[in-house]
C-alpha positions as CSV (number, residue, x, y, z in Angstrom):
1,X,0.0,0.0,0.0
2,X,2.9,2.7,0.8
3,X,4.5,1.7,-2.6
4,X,1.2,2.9,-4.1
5,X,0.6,6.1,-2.2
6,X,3.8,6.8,-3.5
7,X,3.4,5.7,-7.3
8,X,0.1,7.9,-7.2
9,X,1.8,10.4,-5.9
10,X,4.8,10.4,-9.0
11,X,2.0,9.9,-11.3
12,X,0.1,12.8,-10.5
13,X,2.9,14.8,-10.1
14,X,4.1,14.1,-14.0
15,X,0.8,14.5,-15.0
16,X,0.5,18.2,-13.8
17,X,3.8,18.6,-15.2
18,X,3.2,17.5,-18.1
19,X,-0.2,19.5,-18.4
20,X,1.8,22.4,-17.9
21,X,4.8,21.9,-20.4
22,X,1.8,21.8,-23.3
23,X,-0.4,24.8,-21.8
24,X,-0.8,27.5,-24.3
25,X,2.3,25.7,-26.5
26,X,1.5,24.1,-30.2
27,X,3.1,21.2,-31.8
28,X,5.8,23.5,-33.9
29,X,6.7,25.3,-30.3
30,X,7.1,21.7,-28.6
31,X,9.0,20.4,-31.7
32,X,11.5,23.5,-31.7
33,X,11.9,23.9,-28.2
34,X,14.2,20.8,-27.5
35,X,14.3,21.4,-23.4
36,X,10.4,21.4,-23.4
37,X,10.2,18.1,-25.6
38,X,12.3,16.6,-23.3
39,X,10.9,17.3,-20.0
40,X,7.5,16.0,-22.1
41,X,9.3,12.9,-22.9
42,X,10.7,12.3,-19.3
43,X,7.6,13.2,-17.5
44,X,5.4,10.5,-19.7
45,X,8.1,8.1,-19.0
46,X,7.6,8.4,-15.8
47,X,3.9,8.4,-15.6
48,X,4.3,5.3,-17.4
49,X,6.6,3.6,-15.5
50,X,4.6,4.3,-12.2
51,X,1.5,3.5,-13.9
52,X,2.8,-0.1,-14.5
53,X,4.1,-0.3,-10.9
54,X,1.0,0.1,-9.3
55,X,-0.6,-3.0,-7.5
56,X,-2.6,-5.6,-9.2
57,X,-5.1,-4.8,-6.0
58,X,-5.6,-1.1,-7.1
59,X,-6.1,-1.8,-10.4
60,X,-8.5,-4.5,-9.5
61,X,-10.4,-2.0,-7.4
62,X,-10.5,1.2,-10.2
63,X,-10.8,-0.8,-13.3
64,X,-12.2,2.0,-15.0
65,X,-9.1,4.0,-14.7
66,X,-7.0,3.3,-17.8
67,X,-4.3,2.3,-16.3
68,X,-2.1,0.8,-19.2
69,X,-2.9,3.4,-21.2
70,X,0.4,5.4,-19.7
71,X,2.3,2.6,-19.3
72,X,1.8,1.8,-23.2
73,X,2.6,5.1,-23.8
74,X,6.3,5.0,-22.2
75,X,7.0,1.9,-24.0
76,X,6.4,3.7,-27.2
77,X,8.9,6.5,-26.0
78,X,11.3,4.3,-24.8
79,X,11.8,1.7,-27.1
80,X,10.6,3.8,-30.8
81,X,12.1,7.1,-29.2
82,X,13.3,8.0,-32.9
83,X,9.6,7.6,-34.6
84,X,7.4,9.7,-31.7
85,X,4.6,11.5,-33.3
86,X,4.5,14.6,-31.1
87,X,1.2,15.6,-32.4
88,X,-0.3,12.2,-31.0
89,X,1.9,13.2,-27.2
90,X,0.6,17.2,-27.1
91,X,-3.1,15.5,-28.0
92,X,-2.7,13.4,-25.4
93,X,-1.7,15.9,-22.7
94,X,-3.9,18.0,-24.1
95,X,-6.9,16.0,-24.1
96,X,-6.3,13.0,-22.4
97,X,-4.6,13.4,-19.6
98,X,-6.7,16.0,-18.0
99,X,-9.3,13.2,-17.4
100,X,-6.4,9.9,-16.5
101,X,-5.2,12.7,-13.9
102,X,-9.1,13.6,-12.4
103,X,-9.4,9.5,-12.0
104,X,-6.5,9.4,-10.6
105,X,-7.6,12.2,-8.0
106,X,-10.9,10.3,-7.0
107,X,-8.3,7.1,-6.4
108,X,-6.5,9.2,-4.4
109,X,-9.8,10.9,-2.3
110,X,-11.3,7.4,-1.8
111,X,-8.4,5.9,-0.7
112,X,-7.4,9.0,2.0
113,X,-11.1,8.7,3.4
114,X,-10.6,5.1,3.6
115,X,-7.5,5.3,5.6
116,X,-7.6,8.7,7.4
């Protein structure tokens, strides 16, 4: 259970940066600004790679949480890092991730009231 108070809290932590590293930026800005696309690449990873950390027993219990859906993503990143579309990455900060991250909250809420 600590290891998963501890995922969630990397997870949402890269997810809020990662909102913020797209906020107000296009695809031509991300592509040009080499700092920003990294920091986009790193924080996914890590999203990712918490997302497939977390307990079989959470997942069990939020199945409607999309769960490998970041995990999938930071294999894509990691292992086709030449071929990443960023349009398909700032679409799914964009768009995507605001929701993941609100599940991800409610998780979070649930589990606090659960265990105060």
């Amino acid at each position: 259970m600590r290891r998963d108070l501890l995922l969630r809290g990397e997870m949402l932590d890269a997810a809020d940066r990662i909102q913020e590293l797209v906020a107000g930026v296009t695809v031509n800005e991300l592509a040009s600004d080499r700092q920003r696309r990294d920091a986009l690449l790193w924080n996914f990873t890590v999203l990712g790679e918490a997302a497939a950390q977390v307990s079989k027993d959470l997942k069990q219990r939020w199945p409607a949480v999309p769960w490998q859906q970041p995990s999938r993503l930071r294999n894509r990143i990691v292992h086709g890092y030449w071929s990443i579309d960023l349009e398909i990455l700032h679409t799914a900060a964009r768009d995507q991730l605001p929701g993941f991250a609100a599940e991800l909250r409610a998780v979070i809420a649930t589990l606090a009231d659960d265990n105060p």
